[in-house]
C-alpha positions as CSV (number, residue, x, y, z in Angstrom):
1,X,-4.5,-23.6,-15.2
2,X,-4.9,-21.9,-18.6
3,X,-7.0,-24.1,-20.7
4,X,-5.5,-25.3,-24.2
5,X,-8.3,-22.8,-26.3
6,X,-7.2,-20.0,-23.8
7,X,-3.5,-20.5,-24.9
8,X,-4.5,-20.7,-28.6
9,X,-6.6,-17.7,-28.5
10,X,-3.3,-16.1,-26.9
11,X,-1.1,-17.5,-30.1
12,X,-3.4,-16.7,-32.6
13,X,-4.5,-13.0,-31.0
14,X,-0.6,-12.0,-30.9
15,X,0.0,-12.9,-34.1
16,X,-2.8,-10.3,-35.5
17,X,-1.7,-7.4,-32.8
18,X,1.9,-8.0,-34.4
19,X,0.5,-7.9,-37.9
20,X,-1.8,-4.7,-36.9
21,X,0.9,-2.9,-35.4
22,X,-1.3,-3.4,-32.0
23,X,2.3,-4.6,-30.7
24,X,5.7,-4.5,-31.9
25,X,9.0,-5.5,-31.8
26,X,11.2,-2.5,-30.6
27,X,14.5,-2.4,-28.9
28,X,14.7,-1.4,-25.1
29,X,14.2,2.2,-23.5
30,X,15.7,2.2,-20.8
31,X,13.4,5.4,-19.7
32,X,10.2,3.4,-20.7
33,X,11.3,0.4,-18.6
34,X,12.2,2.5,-15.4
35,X,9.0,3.9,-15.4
36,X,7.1,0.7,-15.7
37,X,8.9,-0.1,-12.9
38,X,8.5,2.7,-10.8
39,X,4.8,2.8,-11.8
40,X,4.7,-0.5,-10.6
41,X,6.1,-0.3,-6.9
42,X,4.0,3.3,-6.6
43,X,1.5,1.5,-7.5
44,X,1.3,-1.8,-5.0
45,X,2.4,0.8,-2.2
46,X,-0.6,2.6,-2.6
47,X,-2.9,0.5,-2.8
48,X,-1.1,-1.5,0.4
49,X,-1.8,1.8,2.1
50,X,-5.7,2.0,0.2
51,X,-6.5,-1.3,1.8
52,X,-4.4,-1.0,5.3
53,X,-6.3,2.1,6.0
54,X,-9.6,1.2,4.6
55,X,-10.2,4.1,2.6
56,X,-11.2,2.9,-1.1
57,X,-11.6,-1.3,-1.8
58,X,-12.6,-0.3,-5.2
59,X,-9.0,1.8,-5.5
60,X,-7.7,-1.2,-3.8
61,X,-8.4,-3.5,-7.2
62,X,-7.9,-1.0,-9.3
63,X,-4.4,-0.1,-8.2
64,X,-3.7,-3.4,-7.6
65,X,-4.6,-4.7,-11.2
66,X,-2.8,-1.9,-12.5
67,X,0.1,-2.8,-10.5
68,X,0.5,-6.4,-12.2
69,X,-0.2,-4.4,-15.7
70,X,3.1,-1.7,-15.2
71,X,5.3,-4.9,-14.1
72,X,3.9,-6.7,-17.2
73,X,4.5,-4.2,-19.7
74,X,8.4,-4.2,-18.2
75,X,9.2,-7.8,-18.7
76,X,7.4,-7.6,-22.2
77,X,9.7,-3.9,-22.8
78,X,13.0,-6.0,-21.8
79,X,12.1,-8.9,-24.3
80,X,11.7,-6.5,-27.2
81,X,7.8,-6.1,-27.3
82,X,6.3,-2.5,-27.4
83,X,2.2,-2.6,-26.6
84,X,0.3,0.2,-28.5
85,X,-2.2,2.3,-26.6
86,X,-5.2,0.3,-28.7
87,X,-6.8,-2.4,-26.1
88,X,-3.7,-2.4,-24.3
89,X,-4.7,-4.6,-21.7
90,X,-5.9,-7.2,-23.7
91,X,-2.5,-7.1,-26.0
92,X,-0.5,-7.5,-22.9
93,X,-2.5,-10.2,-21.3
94,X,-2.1,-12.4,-24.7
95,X,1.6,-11.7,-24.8
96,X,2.1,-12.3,-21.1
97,X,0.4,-16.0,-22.5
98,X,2.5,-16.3,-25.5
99,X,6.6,-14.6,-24.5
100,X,6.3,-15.7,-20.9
101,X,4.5,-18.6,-19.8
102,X,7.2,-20.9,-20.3
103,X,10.1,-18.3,-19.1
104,X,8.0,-17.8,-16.0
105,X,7.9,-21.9,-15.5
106,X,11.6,-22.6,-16.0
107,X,11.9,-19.6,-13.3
108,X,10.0,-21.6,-10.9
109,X,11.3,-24.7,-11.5
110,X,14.7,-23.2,-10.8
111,X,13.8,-21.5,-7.5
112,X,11.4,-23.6,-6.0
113,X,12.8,-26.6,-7.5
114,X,9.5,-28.1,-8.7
115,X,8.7,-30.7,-11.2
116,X,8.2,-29.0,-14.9
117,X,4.7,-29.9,-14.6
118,X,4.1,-28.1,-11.4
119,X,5.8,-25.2,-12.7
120,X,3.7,-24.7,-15.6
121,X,0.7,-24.8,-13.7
122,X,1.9,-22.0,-11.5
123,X,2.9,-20.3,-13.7
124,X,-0.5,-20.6,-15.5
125,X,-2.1,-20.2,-12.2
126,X,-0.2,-16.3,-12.5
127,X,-1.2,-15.3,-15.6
128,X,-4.9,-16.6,-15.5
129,X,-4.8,-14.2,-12.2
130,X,-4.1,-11.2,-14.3
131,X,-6.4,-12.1,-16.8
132,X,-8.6,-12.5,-13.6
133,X,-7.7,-8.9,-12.2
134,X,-8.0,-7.5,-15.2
135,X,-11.9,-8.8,-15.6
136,X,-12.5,-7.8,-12.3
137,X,-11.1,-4.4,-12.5
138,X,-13.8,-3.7,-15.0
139,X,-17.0,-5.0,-13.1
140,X,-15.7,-4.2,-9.5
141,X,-18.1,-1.3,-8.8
142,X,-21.1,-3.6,-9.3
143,X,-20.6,-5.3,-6.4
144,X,-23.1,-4.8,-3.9
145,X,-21.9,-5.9,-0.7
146,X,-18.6,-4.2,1.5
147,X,-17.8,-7.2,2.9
148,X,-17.1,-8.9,-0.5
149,X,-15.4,-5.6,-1.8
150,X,-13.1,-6.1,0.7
151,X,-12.6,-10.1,0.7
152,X,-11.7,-9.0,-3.8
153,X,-9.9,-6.2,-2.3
154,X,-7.5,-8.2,-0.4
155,X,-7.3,-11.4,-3.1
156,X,-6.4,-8.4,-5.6
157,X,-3.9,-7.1,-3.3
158,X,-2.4,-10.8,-2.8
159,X,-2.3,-11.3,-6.4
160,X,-0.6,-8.3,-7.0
161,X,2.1,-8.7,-4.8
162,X,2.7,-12.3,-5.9
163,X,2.7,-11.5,-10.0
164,X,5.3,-8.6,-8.7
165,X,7.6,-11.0,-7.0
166,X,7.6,-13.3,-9.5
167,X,7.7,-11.0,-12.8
168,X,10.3,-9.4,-11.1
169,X,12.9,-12.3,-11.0
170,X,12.1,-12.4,-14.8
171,X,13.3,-9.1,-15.4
């Protein structure tokens, strides 16, 4: 579950990017949000394929991360929200936080039918994994062992294809 000062940091950080021009309000491209999109399923194939075949589990969590970050940058494009190029993957982690945290809980509570609480703390659980993939996309190559490359590998891969399922019913 996101923790209250996580969630603040998220509120108080968007409000600065939008200030700073770091992200902004801008009406929908439709070309811009295809590609997300496109990006994203190209994406999560590849690195299916990455892992399946065990070529690359450092590609595998890379893709995979990258994945989640295409799909996220559609939602925020369909709500209205352009992210700059400057610390992009921070901007879009904090508005994932801030414009769909509660859109993604209502979501769940509709389709699974689940108590509002439980909701929100799957949908927290979703966006603390990006902000997890997007950490561990960073530091991956320091891992020392193959056998935990490929245990991250596979979580990465699962977490991908889960935020992608559940993104995509927002969009």
């Amino acid at each position: 579950m996101l923790s209250n000062s996580r969630i603040l940091e998220a509120e108080n950080n968007v409000r600065a990017y939008l200030s700073g021009g770091l992200l902004r309000k801008e009406e929908l491209k439709g070309i811009v949000f295809e590609t997300y999109k496109r990006n994203h399923r190209e994406s999560l194939l590849v690195a299916r394929k990455l892992f399946d075949e065990k070529i690359s589990n450092l590609w595998v969590v890379v893709i995979s991360y990258y994945s989640m970050f295409y799909l996220a940058n559609a939602l925020l494009c369909r709500l209205g929200f352009k992210v700059g190029s400057k610390i992009a993957h921070k901007v879009t982690s904090d508005a994932l936080i801030v414009f769909v945290r509660n859109k993604l809980k209502d979501s769940l509570i509709e389709d699974y039918e689940l108590a509002s609480a439980e909701a929100l703390a799957l949908s927290d659980n979703l966006l603390q994994n990006y902000d997890y993939e997007r950490v561990k996309r960073s530091v991956f190559q320091y891992e020392s062992t193959e056998e935990v490359k490929t245990f991250k590998a596979k979580t990465s891969l699962e977490r991908a294809s889960q935020f992608g399922t559940e993104m995509g019913k927002l969009i």
